[in-house]
C-alpha positions in Angstrom: -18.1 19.5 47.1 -15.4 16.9 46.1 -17.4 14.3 48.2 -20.8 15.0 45.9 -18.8 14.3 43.0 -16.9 11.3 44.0 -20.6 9.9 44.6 -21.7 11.2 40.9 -18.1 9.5 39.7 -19.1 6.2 41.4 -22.5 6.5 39.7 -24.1 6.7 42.8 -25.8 9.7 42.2 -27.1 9.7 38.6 -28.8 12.4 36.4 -32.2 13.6 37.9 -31.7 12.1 41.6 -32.6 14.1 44.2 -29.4 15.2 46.7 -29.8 14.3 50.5 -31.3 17.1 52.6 -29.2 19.7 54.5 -30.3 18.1 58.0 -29.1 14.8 56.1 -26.1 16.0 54.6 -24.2 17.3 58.2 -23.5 13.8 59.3 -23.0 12.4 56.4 -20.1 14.5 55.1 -19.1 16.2 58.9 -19.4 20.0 57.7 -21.6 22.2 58.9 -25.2 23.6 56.8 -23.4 26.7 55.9 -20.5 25.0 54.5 -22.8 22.5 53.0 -24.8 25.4 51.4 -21.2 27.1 49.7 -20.4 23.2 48.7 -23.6 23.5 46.6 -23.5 27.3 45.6 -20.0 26.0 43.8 -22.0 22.9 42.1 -24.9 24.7 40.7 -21.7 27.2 39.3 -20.5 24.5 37.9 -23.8 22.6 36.0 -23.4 19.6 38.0 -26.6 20.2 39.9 -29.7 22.2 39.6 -31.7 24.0 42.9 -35.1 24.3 42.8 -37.0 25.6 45.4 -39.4 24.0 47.6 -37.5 20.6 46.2 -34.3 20.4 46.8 -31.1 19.8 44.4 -31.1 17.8 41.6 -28.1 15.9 39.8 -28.0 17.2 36.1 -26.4 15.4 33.0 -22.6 16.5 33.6 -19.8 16.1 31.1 -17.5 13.1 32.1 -14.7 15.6 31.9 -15.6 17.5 34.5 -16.0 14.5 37.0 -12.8 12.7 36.2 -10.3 15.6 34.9 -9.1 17.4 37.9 -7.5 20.3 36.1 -11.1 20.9 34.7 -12.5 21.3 37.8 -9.9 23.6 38.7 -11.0 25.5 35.5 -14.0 26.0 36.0 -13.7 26.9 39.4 -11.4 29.4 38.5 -14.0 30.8 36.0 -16.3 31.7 38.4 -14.0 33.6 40.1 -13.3 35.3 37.4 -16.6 36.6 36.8 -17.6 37.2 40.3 -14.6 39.5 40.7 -15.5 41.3 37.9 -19.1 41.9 39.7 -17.3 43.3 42.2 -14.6 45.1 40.5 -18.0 47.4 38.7 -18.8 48.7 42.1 -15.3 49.2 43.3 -13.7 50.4 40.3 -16.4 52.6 39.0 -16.3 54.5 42.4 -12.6 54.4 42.2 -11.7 56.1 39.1 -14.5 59.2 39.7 -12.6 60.1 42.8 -9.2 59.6 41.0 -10.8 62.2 38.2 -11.8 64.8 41.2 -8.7 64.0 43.1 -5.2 62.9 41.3 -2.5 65.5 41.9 0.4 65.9 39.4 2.0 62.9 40.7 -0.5 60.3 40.3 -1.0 61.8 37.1 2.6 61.3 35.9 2.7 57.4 38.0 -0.5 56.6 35.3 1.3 57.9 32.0 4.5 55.8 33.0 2.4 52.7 33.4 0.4 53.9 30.2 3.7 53.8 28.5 4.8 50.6 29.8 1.5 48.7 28.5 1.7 50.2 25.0 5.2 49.0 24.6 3.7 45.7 25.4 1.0 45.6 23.1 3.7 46.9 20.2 6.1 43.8 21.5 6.6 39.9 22.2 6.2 40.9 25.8 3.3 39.6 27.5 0.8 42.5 27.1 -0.8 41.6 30.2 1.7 42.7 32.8 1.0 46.2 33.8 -2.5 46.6 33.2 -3.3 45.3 36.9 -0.4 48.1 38.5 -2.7 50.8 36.6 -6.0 50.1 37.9 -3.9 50.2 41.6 -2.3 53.5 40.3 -6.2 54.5 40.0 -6.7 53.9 43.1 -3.6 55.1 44.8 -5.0 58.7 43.1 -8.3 58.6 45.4 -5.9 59.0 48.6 -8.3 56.8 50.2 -6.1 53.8 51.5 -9.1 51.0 51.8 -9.4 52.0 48.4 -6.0 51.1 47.5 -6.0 48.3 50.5 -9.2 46.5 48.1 -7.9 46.8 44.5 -4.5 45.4 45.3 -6.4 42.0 46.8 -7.6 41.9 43.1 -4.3 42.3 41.8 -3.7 38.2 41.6 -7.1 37.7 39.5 -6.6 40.9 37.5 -3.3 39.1 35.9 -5.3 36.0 35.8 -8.0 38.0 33.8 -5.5 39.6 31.7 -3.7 36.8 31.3 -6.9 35.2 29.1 -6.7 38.0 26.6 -3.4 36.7 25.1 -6.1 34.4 23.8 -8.3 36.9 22.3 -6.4 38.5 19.5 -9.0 41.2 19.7 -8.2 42.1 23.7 -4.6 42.6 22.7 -5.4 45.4 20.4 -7.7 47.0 22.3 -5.6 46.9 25.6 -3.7 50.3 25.1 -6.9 52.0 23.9 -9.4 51.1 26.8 -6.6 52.1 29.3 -5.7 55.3 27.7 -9.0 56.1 27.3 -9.4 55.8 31.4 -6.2 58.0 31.4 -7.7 60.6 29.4 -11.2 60.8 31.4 -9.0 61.1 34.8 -7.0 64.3 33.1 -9.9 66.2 31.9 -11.5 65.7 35.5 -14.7 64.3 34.1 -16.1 61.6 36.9 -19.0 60.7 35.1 -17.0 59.7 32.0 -14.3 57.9 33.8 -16.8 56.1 35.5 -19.0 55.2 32.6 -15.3 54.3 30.5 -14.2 52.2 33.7 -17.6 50.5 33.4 -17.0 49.7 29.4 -13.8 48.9 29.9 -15.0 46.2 32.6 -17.4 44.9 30.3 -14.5 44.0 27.9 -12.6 42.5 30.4 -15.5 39.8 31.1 -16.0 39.5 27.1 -12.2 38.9 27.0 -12.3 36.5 30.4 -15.2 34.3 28.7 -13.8 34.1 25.1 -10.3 33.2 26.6 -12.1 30.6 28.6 -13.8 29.1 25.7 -10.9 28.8 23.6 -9.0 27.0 26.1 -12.2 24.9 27.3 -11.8 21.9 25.2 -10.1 18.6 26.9 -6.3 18.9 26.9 -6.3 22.7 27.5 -7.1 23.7 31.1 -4.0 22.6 32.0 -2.4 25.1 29.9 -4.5 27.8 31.3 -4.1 27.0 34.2 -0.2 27.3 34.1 -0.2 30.2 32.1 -2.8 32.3 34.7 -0.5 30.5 37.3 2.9 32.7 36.1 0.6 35.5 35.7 0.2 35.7 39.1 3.3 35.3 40.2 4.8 38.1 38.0 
């Protein structure tokens, strides 16, 4: 990928040229097709070039801060991340939280209401909101008692703080960050798996609403860095 845009840097791919073929593209850069064909799954995610079928890829007019601003890059990258997890987290989690409803004991029960606690006291304080929402969506799926379950929602955890993180952005998110997770709470203690599943799957929808509002406020030149720093100590809480 870096390669391709080194060339459009140099100007030696412009706007509307046609990208070498895959066959082409192998020697050229050393990688194999398949790494060739992520290289330009990532561009298109990005708007730096456009596939069309039958013809092949094609540069497209690209902001110049993309192409010279690293930390943009990074940015954007880490957008699509974002919102790719969150495709997956609707499959996952919507599965997830139905079993929790038929299946939490006592225990689990009690483990959700602590973390409950825990994130309202962040939204009512300084503290950075964002903290425990990711150990209750993992308390969700410890109450399935299926361990891949648990196993899959804690490799999310890292991009769930990074998610959360963009809602201290969105004054809105903050507000409503108690609410959506109590209201996932409630649905698991009445035992209802159809509304826990349909709440988990509003609640998800929020989540990318938050993601790309907090991604467009911090968009503009002189920002991503910032993001980027901030989603970085999210991580490592």
């Amino acid at each position: 990928m870096e390669s391709i845009l080194d060339q459009i840097r140099r100007g030696n791919l412009r706007p509307g040229d046609k990208l070498p073929s895959l066959r082409e593209l192998v020697p050229q850069l050393g990688i194999s097709q398949t790494a060739i064909r992520e290289a330009l799954r990532g561009l298109v995610g990005l708007g730096v070039i456009d596939l069309e079928a039958g013809r092949g890829a094609f540069v497209r007019s690209v902001d110049s801060e993309v192409l010279i601003n690293p930390e943009s890059l990074s940015f954007l990258l880490q957008r699509e991340t974002l919102l790719h997890a969150i495709e997956v987290r609707l499959a996952l989690e919507g599965e997830a939280i139905a079993l929790a409803a038929e299946r939490a004991t006592a225990y689990d029960l009690d483990e959700m209401a602590k973390i409950l606690r825990r994130i309202e006291r962040g939204v009512k304080s300084s503290e950075k909101s964002f903290l425990h929402s990711p150990q209750f969506h993992v308390a969700i799926a410890q109450a399935t008692h299926n361990p891949l379950f648990v196993s899959m929602v804690k490799s999310f955890v890292s991009l769930l703080k990074q998610g959360a993180a963009l809602g201290e952005f969105v004054p809105e998110a903050r507000e409503r960050e108690y609410r959506l997770h109590a209201e996932l709470y409630d649905s698991i203690v009445r035992r209802d798996a159809d509304e826990a599943r349909q709440r988990m799957r509003e609640h998800l929808r929020f989540s990318k609403e938050h993601t790309l509002k907090g991604l467009s406020a911090l968009s503009c030149v002189g920002h991503s860095e910032e993001l980027l720093q901030y989603a970085q100590s999210a991580s490592n809480e």
